[in-house]
C-alpha positions as CSV (number, residue, x, y, z in Angstrom):
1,X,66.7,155.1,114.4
2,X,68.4,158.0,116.1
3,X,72.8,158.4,115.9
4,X,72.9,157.5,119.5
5,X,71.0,154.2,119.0
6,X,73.1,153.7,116.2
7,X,76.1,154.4,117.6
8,X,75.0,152.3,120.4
9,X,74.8,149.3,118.7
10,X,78.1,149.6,116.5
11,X,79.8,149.5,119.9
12,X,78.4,146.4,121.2
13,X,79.2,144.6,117.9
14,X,82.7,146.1,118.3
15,X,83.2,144.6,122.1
16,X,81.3,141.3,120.9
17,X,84.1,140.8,117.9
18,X,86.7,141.4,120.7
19,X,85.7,138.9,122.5
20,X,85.1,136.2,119.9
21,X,88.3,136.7,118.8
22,X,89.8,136.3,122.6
23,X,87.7,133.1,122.4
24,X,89.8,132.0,119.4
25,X,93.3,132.1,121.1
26,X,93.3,128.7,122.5
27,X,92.7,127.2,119.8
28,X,95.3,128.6,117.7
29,X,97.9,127.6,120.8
30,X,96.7,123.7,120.3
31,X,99.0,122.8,117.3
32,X,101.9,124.4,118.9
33,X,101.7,122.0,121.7
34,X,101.4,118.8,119.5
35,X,105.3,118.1,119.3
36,X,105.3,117.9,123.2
37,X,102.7,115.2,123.0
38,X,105.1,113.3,120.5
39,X,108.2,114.5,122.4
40,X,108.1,110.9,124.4
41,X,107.6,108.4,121.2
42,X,110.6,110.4,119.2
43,X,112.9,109.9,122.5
44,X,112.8,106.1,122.4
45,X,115.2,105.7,119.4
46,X,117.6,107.5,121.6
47,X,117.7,104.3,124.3
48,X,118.8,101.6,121.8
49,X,122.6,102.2,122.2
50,X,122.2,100.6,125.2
51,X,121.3,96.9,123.3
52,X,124.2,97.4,121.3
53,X,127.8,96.1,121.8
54,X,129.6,97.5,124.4
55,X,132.1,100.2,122.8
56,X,135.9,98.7,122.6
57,X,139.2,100.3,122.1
58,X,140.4,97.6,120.0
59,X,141.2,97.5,116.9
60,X,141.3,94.5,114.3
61,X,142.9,94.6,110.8
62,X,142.7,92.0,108.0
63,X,144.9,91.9,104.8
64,X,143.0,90.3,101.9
65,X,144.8,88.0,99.4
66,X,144.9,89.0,95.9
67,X,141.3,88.3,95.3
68,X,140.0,91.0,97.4
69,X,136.9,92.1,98.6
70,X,134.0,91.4,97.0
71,X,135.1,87.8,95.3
72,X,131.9,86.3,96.9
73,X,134.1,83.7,98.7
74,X,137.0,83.2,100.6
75,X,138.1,87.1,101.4
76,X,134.2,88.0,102.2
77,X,133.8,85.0,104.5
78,X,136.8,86.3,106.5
79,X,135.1,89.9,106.6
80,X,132.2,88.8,107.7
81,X,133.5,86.8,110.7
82,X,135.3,90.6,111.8
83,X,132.1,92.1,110.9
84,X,130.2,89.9,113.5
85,X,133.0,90.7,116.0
86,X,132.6,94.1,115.5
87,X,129.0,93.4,116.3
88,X,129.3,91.3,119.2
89,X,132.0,92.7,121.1
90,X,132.2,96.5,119.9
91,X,135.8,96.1,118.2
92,X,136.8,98.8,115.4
93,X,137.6,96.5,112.0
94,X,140.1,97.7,109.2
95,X,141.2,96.1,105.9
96,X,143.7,96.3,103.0
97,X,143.7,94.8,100.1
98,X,146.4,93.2,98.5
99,X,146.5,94.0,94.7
100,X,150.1,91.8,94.5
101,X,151.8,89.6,96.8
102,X,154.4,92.4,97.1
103,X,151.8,93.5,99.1
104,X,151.5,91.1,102.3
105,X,154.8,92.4,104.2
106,X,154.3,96.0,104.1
107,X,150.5,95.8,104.7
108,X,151.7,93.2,107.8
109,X,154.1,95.8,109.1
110,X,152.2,99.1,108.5
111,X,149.0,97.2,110.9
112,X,151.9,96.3,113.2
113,X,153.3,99.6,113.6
114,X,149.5,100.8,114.0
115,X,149.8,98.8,117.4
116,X,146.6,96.7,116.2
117,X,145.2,94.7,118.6
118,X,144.8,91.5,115.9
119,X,145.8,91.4,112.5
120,X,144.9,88.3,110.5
121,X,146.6,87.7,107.2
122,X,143.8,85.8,104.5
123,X,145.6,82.9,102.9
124,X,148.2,80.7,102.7
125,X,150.1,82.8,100.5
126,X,151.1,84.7,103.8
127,X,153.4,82.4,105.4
128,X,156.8,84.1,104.5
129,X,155.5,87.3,105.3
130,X,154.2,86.6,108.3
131,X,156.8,84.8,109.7
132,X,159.0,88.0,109.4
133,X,156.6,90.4,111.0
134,X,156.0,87.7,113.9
135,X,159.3,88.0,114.1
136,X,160.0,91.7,113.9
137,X,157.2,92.5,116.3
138,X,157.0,89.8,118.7
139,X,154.4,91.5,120.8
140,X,151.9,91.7,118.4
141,X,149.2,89.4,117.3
142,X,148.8,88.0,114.8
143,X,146.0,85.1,112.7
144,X,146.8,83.7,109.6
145,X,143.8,81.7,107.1
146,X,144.8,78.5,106.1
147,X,148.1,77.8,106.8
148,X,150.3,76.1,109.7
149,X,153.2,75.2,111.0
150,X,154.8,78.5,111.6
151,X,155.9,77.8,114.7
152,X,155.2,81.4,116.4
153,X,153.4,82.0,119.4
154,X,152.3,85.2,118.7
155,X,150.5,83.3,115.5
156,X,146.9,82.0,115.5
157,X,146.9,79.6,112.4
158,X,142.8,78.6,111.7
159,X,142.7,75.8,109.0
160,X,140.2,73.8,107.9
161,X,139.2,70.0,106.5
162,X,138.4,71.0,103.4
163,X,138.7,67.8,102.0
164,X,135.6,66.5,104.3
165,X,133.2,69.4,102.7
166,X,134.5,68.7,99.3
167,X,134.0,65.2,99.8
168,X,130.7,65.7,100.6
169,X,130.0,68.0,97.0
170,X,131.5,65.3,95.5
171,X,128.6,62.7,96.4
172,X,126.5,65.4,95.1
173,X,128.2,65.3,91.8
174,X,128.5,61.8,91.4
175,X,125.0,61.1,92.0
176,X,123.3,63.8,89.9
177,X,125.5,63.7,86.6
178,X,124.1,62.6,83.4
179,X,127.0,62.5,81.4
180,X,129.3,60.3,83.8
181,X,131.8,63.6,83.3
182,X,132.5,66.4,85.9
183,X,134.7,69.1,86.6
184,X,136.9,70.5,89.0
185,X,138.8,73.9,88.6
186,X,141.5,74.9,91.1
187,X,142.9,78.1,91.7
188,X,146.9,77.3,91.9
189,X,148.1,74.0,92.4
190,X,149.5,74.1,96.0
191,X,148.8,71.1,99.0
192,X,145.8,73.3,100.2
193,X,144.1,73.7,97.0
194,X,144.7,69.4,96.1
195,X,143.0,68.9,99.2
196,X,139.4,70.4,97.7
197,X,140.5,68.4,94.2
198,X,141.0,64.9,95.9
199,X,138.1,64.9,98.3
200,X,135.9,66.3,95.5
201,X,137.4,62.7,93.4
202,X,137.1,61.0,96.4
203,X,133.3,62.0,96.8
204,X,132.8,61.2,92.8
205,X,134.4,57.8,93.1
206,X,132.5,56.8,96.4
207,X,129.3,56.9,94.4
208,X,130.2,56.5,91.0
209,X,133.2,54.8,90.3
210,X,133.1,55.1,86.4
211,X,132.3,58.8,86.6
212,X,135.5,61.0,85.1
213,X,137.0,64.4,87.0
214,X,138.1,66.6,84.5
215,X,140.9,68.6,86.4
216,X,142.5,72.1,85.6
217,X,144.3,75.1,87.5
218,X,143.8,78.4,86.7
219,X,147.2,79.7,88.0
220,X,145.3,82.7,89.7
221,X,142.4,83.0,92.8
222,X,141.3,86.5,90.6
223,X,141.0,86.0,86.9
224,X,137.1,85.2,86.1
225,X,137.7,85.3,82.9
226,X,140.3,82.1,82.7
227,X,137.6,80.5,84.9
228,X,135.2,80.7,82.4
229,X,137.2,79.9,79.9
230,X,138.4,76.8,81.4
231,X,134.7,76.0,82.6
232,X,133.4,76.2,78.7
233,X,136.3,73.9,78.0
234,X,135.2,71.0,80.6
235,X,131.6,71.7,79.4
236,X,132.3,71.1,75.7
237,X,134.5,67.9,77.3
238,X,131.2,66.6,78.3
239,X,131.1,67.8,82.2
240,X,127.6,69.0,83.3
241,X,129.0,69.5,87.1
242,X,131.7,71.6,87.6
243,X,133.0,71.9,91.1
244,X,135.6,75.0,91.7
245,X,138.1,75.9,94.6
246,X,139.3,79.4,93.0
247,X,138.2,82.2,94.4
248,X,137.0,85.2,92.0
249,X,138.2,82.8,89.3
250,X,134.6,80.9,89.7
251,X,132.7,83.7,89.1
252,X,134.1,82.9,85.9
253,X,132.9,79.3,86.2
254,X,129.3,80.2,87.7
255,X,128.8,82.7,84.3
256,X,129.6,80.2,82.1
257,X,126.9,77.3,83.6
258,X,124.5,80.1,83.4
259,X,125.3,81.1,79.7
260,X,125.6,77.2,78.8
261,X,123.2,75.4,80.9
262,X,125.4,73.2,82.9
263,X,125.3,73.0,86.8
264,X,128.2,74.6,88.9
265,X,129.4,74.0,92.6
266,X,130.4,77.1,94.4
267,X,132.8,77.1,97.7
268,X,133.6,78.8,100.9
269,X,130.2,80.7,100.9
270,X,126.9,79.6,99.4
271,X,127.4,81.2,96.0
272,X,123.8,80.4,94.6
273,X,122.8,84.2,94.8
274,X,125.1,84.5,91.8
275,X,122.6,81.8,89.7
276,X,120.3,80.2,91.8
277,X,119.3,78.5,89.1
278,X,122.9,77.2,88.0
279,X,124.4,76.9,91.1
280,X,123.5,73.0,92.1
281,X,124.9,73.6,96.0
282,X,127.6,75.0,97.5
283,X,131.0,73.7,99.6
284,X,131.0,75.5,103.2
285,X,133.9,77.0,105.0
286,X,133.0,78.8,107.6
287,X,135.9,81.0,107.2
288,X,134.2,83.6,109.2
289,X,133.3,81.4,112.4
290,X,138.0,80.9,112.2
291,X,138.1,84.6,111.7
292,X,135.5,85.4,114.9
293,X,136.8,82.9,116.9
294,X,139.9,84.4,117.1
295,X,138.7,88.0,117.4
296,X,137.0,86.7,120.7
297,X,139.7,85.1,121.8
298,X,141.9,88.8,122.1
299,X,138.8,90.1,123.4
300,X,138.3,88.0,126.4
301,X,142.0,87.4,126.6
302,X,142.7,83.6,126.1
303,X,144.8,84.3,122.9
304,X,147.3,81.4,122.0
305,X,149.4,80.7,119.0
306,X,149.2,77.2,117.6
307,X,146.3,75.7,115.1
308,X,142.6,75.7,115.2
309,X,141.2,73.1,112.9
310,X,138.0,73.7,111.7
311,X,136.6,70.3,110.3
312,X,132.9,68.7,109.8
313,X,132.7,67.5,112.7
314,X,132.9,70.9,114.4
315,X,131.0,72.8,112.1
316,X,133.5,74.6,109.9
317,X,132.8,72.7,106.5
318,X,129.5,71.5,105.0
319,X,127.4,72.1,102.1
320,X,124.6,74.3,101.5
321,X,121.5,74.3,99.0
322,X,120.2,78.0,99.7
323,X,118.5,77.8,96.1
324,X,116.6,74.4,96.9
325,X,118.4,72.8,93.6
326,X,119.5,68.9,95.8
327,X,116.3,66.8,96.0
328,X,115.7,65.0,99.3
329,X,118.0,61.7,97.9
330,X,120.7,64.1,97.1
331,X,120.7,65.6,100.6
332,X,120.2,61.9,102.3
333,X,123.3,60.4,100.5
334,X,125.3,63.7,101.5
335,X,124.2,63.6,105.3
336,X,125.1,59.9,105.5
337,X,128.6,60.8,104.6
338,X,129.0,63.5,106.7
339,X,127.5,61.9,109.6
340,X,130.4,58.7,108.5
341,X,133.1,61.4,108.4
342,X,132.5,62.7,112.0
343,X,132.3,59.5,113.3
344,X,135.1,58.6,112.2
345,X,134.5,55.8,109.9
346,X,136.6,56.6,107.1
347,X,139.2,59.7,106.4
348,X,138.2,61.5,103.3
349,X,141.4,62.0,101.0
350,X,143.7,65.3,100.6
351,X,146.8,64.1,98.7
352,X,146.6,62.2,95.3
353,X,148.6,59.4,97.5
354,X,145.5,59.0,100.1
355,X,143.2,59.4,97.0
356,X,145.2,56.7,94.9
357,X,144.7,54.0,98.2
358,X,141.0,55.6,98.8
359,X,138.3,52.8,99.0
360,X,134.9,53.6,99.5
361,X,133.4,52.6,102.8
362,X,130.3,50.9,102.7
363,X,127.6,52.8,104.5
């Protein structure tokens, strides 16, 4: 083959490369333009602010008791109802926590000062304390857990019938204990706290008169330890059912049915996460439907001082079996109680005087 036939072929291998690889190009532009194709599934996300609640400027505070957060009862409840207000209605939530009652007036007056929109005090313990800031700041408002009679119109006061839910525990216990012995560990002895002791007794004696309520107070809504103590003290009394209105101090209790075998009641919250399999039912107070009620109540304006009373009837106290422990009878003797109490048939007891003239109705 001659140079020129050579040369004649190397350059039309040379121009047919050039073009294969000016074929190519598209494809090596295709990937690049895959992200546009996704562009419209990525920009969804970026429409769901609009399904959430509408941004407020308000701001909400709570001041825990002593207990805290985290005590898996009466300070959580509260939380949670200014959680779901913060969900609902858009409202910024703030807390401090109490480590001493020294606590309650300057945490009351440093919220205050903050111009909060709402600031709700957990616990009867507040009374003094917020009294004086009502006082002091008679614009503001204010909510206060489980107390009343204040007298202040810039106070909501929520409080409950926790006699009727504790009444309703106490069937519970009366029915389903073997050794004719159960429990009941308070927190401090104050009225409040008497009112969960002598509807629990109240409950017992409807159902089983000759059963015996082993009472103690732990002097404290904090110390699990003295809860557990006192619990493995009813236990080796002969209680298998202890019921307790005390705050952190039953975690003390619920530890000690787990360790020992014996059945515990927990309160405020359904408390059977801590030991579903120790935790026989729990005594509901819906602490955070108090708390959330008021919240709305600033946000759509119709804020009023006075008492809310949040009793069976309504809703705000119950009893819950999240672990599945109450057989059906169990549940049917509760429910005919409760159904009694918001009918009005009988008045479950809150003082040891009611509870000394207390005669079980016959359902």
């Amino acid at each position: 083959m001659s140079k020129r036939a050579i040369a004649l072929i190397m350059v039309v291998m040379l121009v047919g490369m050039m073009l294969a690889g000016c074929a190519s190009k598209p494809a090596a532009t295709e990937p690049a333009a895959e992200p546009a194709a996704e562009a419209t599934p990525a920009a969804e996300p970026a429409a769901e602010p609009a399904a959430e609640a509408p941004k407020s400027d308000m701001v909400m505070g709570m001041i825990t008791d002593t207990g805290g957060l985290g005590d898996q009862s009466f300070n959580d409840s509260a939380w949670l109802g200014l959680e779901n207000a913060e969900k609902e209605f858009g409202i910024t939530r703030q807390v401090l926590e109490s480590q001493s009652a020294d606590d309650y007036s300057p945490n009351l007056v440093s919220f205050a000062e903050e111009q909060t929109d709402l600031i709700f005090g957990v616990g009867f313990l507040f009374d003094e304390s917020m009294k004086a800031a009502a006082d002091k700041f008679p614009e503001q408002k204010f909510a206060i857990v489980d107390s009343q009679g204040l007298g202040k119109s810039n106070v909501a006061e929520i409080v409950f019938a926790e006699n009727e839910g504790s009444f309703l525990v106490g069937v519970i216990a009366g029915l389903k204990t073997e050794t004719n012995k159960v429990g009941f560990i308070g927190g401090m002895k104050f009225p409040l706290i008497e009112k969960f002791e002598y509807g629990f007794r109240a409950g017992v004696k409807a159902v089983n008169p000759d059963c015996e309520v082993i009472v103690n107070y732990a002097d404290s809504f904090e110390d699990a330890a003295k809860g557990k103590e006192i619990a493995l003290v009813q236990h080796q009394a002969g209680a298998d059912i202890i019921f307790h209105a005390a705050g952190g101090v039953g975690a003390g209790l619920i530890e000690a049915a787990k360790e020992e075998g014996f059945w515990a009641i927990g309160v405020d919250q359904d408390q059977s996460h801590m030991a579903p399999e120790s935790v026989l039912c729990s005594m509901i107070k819906r602490v955070d439907v108090g708390v959330y009620s008021v919240a709305k109540s600033v946000v759509d304006g119709s804020f009023q001082g006075g008492t809310l009373v949040f009793d069976a009837k309504s809703g705000g106290v119950g009893y819950s079996d999240k672990a599945g422990n109450l057989t059906d009878d169990l549940k049917a003797a509760a429910d005919k109680y409760l159904e009694a109490i918001k009918a009005g048939t009988f008045v479950a007891p809150s003082t040891e005087a009611e509870f000394n003239a207390f005669e079980a109705p016959t359902l």
